[in-house]
C-alpha positions as YAML, in Angstrom:
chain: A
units: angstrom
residues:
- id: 1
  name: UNK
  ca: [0.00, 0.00, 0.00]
- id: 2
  name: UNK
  ca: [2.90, 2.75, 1.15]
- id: 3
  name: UNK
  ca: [4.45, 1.56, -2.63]
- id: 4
  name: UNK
  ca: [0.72, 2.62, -4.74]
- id: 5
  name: UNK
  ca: [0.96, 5.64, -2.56]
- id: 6
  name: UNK
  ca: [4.51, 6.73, -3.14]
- id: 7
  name: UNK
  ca: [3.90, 6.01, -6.51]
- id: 8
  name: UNK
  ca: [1.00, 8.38, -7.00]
- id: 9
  name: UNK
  ca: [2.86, 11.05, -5.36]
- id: 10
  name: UNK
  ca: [5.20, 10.70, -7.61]
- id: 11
  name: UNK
  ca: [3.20, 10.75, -10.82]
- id: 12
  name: UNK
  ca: [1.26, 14.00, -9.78]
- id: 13
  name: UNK
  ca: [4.69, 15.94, -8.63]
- id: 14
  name: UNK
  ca: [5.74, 14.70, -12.54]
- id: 15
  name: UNK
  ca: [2.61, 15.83, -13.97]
- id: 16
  name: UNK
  ca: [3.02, 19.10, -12.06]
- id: 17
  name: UNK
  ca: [6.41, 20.17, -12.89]
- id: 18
  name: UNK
  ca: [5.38, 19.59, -16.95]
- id: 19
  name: UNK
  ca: [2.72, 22.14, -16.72]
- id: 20
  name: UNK
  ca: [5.23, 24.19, -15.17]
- id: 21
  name: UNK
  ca: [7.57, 24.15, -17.68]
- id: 22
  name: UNK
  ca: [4.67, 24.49, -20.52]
- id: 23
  name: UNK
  ca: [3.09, 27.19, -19.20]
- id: 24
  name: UNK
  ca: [4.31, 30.81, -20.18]
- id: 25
  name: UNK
  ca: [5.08, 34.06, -18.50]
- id: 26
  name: UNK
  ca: [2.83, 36.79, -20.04]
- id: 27
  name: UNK
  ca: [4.84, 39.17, -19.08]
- id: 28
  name: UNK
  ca: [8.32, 37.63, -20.75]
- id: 29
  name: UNK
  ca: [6.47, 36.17, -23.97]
- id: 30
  name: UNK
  ca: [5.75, 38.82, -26.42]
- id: 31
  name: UNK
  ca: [3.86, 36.64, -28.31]
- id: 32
  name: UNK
  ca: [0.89, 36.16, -25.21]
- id: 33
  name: UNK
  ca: [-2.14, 37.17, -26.15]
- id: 34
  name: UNK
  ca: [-4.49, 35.80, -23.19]
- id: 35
  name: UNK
  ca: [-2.50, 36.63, -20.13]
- id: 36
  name: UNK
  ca: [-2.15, 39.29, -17.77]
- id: 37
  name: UNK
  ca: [0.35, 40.62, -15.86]
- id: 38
  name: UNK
  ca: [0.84, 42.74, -12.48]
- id: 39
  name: UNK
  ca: [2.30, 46.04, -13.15]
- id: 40
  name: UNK
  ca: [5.70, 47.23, -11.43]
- id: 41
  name: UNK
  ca: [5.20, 50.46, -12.64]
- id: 42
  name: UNK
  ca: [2.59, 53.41, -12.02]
- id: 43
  name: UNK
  ca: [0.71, 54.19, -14.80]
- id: 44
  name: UNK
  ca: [1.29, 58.02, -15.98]
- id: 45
  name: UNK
  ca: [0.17, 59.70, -18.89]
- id: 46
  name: UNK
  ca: [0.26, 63.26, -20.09]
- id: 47
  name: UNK
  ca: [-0.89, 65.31, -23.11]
- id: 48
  name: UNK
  ca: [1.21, 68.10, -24.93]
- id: 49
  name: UNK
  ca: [0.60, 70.06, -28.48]
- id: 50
  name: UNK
  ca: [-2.42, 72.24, -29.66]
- id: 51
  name: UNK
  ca: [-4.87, 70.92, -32.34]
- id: 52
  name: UNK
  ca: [-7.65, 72.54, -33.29]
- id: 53
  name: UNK
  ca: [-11.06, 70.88, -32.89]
- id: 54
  name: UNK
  ca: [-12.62, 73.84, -35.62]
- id: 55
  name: UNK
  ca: [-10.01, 74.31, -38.06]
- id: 56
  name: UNK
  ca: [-7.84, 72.39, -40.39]
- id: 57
  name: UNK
  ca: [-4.22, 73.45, -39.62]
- id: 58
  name: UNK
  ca: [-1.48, 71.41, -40.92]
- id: 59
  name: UNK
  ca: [1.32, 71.26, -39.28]
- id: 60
  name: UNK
  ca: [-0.30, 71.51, -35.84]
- id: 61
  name: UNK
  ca: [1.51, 68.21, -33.97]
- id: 62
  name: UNK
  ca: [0.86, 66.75, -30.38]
- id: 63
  name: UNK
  ca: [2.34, 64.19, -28.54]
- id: 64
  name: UNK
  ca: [0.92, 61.52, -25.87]
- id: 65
  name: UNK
  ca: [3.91, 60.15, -23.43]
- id: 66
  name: UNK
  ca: [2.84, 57.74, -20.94]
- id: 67
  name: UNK
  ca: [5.12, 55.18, -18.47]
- id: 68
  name: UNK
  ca: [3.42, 51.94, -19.56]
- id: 69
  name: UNK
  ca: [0.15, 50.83, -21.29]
- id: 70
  name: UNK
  ca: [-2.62, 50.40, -18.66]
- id: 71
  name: UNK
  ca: [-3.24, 47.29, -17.32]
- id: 72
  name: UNK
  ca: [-6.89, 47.33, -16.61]
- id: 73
  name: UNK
  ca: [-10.29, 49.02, -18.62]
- id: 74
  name: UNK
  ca: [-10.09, 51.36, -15.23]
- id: 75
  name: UNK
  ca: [-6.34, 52.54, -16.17]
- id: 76
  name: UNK
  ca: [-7.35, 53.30, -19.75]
- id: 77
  name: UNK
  ca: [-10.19, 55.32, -18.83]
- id: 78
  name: UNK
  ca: [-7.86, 57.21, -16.23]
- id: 79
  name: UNK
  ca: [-5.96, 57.67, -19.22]
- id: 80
  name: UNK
  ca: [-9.07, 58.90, -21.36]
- id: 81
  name: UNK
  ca: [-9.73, 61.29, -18.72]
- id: 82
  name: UNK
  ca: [-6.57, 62.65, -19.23]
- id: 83
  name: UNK
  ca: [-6.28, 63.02, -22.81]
- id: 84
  name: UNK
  ca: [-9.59, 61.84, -24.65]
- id: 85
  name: UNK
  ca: [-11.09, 65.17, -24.89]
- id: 86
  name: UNK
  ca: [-7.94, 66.04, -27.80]
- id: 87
  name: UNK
  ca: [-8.03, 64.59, -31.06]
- id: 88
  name: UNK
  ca: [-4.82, 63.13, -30.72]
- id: 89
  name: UNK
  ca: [-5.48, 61.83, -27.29]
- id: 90
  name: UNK
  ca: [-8.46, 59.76, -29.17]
- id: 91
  name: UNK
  ca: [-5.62, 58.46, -31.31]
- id: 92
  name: UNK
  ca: [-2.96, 57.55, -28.40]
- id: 93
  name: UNK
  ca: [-5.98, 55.63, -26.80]
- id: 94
  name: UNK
  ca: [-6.85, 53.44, -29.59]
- id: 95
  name: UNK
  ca: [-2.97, 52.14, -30.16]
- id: 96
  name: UNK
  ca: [-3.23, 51.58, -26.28]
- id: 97
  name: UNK
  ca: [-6.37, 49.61, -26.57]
- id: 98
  name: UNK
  ca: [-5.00, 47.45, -29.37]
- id: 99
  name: UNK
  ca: [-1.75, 46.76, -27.53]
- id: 100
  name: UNK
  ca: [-3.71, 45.69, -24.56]
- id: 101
  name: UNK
  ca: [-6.10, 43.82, -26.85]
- id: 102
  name: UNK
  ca: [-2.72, 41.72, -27.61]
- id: 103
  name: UNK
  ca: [-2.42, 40.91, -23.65]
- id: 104
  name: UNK
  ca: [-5.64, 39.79, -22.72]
- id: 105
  name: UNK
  ca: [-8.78, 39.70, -25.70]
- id: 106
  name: UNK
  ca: [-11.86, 40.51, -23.20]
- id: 107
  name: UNK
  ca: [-9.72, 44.22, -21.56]
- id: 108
  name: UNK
  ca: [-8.89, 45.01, -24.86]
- id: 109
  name: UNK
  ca: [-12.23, 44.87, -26.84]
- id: 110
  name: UNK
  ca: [-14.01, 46.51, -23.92]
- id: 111
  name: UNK
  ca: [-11.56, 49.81, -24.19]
- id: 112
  name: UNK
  ca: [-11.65, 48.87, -28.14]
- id: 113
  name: UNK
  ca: [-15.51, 49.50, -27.71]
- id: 114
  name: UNK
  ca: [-15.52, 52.67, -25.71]
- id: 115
  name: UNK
  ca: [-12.91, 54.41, -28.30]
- id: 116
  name: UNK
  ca: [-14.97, 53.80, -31.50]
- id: 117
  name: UNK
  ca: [-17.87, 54.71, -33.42]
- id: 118
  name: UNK
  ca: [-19.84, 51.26, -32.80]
- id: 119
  name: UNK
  ca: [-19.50, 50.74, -36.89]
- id: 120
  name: UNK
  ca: [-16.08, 50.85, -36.34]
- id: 121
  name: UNK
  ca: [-15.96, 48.25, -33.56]
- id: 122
  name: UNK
  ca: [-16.39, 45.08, -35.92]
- id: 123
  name: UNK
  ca: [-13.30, 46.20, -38.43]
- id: 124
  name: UNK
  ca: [-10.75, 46.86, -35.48]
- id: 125
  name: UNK
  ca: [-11.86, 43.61, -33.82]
- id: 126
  name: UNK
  ca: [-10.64, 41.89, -37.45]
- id: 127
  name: UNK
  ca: [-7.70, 43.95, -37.68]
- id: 128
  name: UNK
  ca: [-6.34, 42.99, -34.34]
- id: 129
  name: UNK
  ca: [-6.70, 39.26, -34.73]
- id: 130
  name: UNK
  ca: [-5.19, 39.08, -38.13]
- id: 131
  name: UNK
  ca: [-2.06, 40.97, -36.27]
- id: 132
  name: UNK
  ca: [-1.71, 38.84, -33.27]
- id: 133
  name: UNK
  ca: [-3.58, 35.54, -34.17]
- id: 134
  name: UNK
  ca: [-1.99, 34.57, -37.83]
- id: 135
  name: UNK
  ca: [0.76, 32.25, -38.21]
- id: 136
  name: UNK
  ca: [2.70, 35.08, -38.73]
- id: 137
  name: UNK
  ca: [2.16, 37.48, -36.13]
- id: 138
  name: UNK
  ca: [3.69, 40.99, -35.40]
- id: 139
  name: UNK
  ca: [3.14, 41.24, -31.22]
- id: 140
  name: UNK
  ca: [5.25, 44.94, -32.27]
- id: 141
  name: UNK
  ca: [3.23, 46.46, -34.40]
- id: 142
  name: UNK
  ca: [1.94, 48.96, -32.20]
- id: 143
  name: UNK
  ca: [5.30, 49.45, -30.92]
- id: 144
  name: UNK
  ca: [6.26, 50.58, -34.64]
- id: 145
  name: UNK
  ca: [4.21, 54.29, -33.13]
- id: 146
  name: UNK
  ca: [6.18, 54.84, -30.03]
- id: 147
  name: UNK
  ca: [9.01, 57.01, -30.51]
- id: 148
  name: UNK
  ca: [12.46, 55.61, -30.44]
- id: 149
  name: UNK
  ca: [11.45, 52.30, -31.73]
- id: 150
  name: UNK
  ca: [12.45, 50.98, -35.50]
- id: 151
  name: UNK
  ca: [13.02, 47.46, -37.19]
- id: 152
  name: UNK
  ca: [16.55, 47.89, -36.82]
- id: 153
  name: UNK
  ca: [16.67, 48.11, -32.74]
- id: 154
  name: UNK
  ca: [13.62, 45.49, -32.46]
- id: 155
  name: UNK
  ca: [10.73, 48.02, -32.28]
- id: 156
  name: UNK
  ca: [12.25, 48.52, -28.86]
- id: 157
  name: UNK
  ca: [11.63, 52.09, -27.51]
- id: 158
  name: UNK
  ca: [12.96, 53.85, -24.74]
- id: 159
  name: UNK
  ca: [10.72, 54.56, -21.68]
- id: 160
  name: UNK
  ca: [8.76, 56.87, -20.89]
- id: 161
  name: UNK
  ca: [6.52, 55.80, -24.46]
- id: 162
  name: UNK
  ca: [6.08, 58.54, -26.35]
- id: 163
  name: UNK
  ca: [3.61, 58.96, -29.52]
- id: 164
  name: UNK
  ca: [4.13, 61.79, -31.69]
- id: 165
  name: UNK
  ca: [1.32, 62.75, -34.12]
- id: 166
  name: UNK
  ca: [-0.03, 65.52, -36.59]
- id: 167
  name: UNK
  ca: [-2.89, 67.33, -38.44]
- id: 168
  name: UNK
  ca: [-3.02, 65.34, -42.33]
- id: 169
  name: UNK
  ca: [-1.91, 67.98, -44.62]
- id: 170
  name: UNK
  ca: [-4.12, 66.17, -47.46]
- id: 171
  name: UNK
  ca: [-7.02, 65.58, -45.52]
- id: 172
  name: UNK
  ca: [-9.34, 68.61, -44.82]
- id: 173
  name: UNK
  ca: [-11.76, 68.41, -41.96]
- id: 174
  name: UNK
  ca: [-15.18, 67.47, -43.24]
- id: 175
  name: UNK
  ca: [-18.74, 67.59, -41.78]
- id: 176
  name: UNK
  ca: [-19.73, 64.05, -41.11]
- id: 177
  name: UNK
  ca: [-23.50, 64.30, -40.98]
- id: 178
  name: UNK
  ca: [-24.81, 61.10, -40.00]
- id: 179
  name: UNK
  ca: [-22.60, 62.00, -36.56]
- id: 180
  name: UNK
  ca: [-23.31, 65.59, -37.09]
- id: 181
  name: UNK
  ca: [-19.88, 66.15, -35.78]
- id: 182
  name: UNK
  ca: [-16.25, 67.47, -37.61]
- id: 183
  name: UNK
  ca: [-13.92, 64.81, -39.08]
- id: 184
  name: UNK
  ca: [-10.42, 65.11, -38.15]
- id: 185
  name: UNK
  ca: [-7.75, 62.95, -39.45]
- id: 186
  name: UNK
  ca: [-4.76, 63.16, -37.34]
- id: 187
  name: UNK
  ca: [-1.58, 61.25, -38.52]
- id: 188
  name: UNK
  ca: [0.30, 59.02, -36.04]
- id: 189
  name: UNK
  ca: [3.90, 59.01, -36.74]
- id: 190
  name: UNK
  ca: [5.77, 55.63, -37.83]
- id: 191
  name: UNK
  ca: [9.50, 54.55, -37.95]
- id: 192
  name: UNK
  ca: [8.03, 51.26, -39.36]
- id: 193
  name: UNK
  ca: [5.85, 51.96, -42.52]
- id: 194
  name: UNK
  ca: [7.35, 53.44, -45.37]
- id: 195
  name: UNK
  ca: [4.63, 56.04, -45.45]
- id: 196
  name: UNK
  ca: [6.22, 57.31, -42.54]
- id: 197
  name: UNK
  ca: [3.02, 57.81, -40.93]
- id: 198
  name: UNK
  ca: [-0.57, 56.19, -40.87]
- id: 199
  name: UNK
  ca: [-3.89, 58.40, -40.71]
- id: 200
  name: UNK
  ca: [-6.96, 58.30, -37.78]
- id: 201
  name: UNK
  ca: [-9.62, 59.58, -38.17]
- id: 202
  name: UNK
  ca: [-12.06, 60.83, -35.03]
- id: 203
  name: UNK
  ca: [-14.99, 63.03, -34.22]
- id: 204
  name: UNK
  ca: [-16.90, 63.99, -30.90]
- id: 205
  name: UNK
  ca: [-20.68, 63.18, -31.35]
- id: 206
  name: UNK
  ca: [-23.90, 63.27, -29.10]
- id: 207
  name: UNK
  ca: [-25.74, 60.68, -31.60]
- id: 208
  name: UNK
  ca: [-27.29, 58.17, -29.36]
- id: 209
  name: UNK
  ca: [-25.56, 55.27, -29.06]
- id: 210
  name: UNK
  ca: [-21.92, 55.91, -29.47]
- id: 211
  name: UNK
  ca: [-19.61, 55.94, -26.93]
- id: 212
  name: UNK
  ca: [-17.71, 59.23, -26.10]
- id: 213
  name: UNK
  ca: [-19.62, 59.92, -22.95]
- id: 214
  name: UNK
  ca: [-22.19, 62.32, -25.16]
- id: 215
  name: UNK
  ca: [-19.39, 64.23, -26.64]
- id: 216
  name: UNK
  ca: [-17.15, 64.48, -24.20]
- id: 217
  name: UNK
  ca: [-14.20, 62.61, -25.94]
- id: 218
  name: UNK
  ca: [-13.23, 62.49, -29.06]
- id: 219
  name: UNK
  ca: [-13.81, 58.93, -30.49]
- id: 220
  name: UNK
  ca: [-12.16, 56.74, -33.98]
- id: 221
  name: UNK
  ca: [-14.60, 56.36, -36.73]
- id: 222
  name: UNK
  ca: [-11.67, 55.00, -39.43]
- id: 223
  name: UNK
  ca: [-8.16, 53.29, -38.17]
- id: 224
  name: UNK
  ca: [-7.58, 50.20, -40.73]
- id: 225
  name: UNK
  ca: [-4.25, 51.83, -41.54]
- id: 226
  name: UNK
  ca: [-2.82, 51.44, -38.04]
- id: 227
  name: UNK
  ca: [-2.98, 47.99, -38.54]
- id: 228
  name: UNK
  ca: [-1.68, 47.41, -42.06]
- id: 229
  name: UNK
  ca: [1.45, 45.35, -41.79]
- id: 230
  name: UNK
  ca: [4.78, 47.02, -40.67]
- id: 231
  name: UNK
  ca: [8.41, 46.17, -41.44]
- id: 232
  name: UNK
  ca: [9.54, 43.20, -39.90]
- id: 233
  name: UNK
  ca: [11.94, 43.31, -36.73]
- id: 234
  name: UNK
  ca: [15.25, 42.79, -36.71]
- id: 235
  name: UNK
  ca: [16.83, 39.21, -36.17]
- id: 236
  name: UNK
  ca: [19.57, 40.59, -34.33]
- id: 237
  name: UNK
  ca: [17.55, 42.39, -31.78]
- id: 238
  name: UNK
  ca: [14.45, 40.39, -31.21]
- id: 239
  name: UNK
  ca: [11.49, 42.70, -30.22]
- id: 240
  name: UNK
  ca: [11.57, 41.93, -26.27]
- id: 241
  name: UNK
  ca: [7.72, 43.29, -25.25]
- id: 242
  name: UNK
  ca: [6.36, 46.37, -23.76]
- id: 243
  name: UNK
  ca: [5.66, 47.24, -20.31]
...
């Protein structure tokens, strides 16, 4: 009898240690895309640049710098507090929400949700899993938009992240009537398109329905370009995640 029990001991101590070693770190596997991790970090985020909401000035830039991507649907919206009532804070959000979209599926589409026109929802839902779920998946390609990072270094950026965005020069603000609200098309700076940069579009609307707290933020109505495939990362310097 001790033998059958030393045996079984045994067997589940095996069984144990191989779902150990199969089981991945979220936080060291920049491939995960269902885990979540415990920040180290406080989560900080600030606003600079002046953008009109009225009046198509190119030229006009803004930046978003923030210590880490929030970690929760309660640090994003701390975050859209903070910067969602700027059309380039809409645009910062919605690269956050993707990135965290990457970490864990549920977080993600729920701040996903609350930064988009709800016709939009469906087409960034599609974009995000053809990124991160393929065979061939680019876990960086929001990193490609933080400042610093490139193919050559790994899409590696320095910290604090730092977005840097302008007004589209070709794109004129337009009255979007079914929103009854002003287009703007901001452009979110790249090191790893070859456009250099990739337009989003936003608006702030009371239309019932949408999501923007009745015009209080600013909210995407067209992104697919944020997600159209960047260079690949350097072999030499593997991308190594973000915080």
């Amino acid at each position: 009898m001790k033998q059958k029990y030393l045996y079984l001991s045994t067997a589940f101590i095996a069984l144990a240690l191989v779902f150990q070693g199969c089981s991945k770190d979220p936080a060291k596997d920049p491939d995960s895309g269902n885990g979540s991790t415990t920040p180290t970090t406080k989560f900080e985020v600030s606003i600079t640049g002046q953008i009109s909401h009225t009046t198509h000035t190119p030229g006009q830039t803004g930046t978003v710098t923030f210590s880490r991507f929030p970690a929760s649907v309660a640090e994003w919206k701390q975050a859209r507090e903070q910067i969602g009532g700027e059309p380039h804070g809409a645009a910062a959000l919605q690269l956050m929400a993707s990135e965290m979209y990457r970490r864990n599926r549920n977080i993600g589409r729920e701040c996903i949700e609350l930064n988009n026109t709800t016709t939009n929802v469906t087409t960034c839902i599609t974009r995000v899993n053809d990124i991160y779920g393929t065979s061939s998946p680019r876990p960086y390609q929001m990193a490609a938009f933080l400042k610093g990072a490139s193919p050559d270094n790994g899409y590696n950026p320095p910290k604090p992240y730092t977005i840097e965005m302008r007004v589209a020069a070709g794109r004129p603000y337009t009255d979007f009537t079914d929103y009854q609200a002003l287009l703007i098309t901001i452009e979110v700076i790249s090191n790893g398109h070859n456009s250099g940069s990739v337009p989003v579009s936003v608006l702030k609307t009371q239309r019932p329905g949408q999501p923007g707290d009745n015009g209080k933020f600013f909210i995407v109505s067209e992104c697919s370009t944020l997600y159209v495939r960047c260079q690949e990362a350097s072999f030499a310097n593997p991308f190594k995640g973000l915080d």
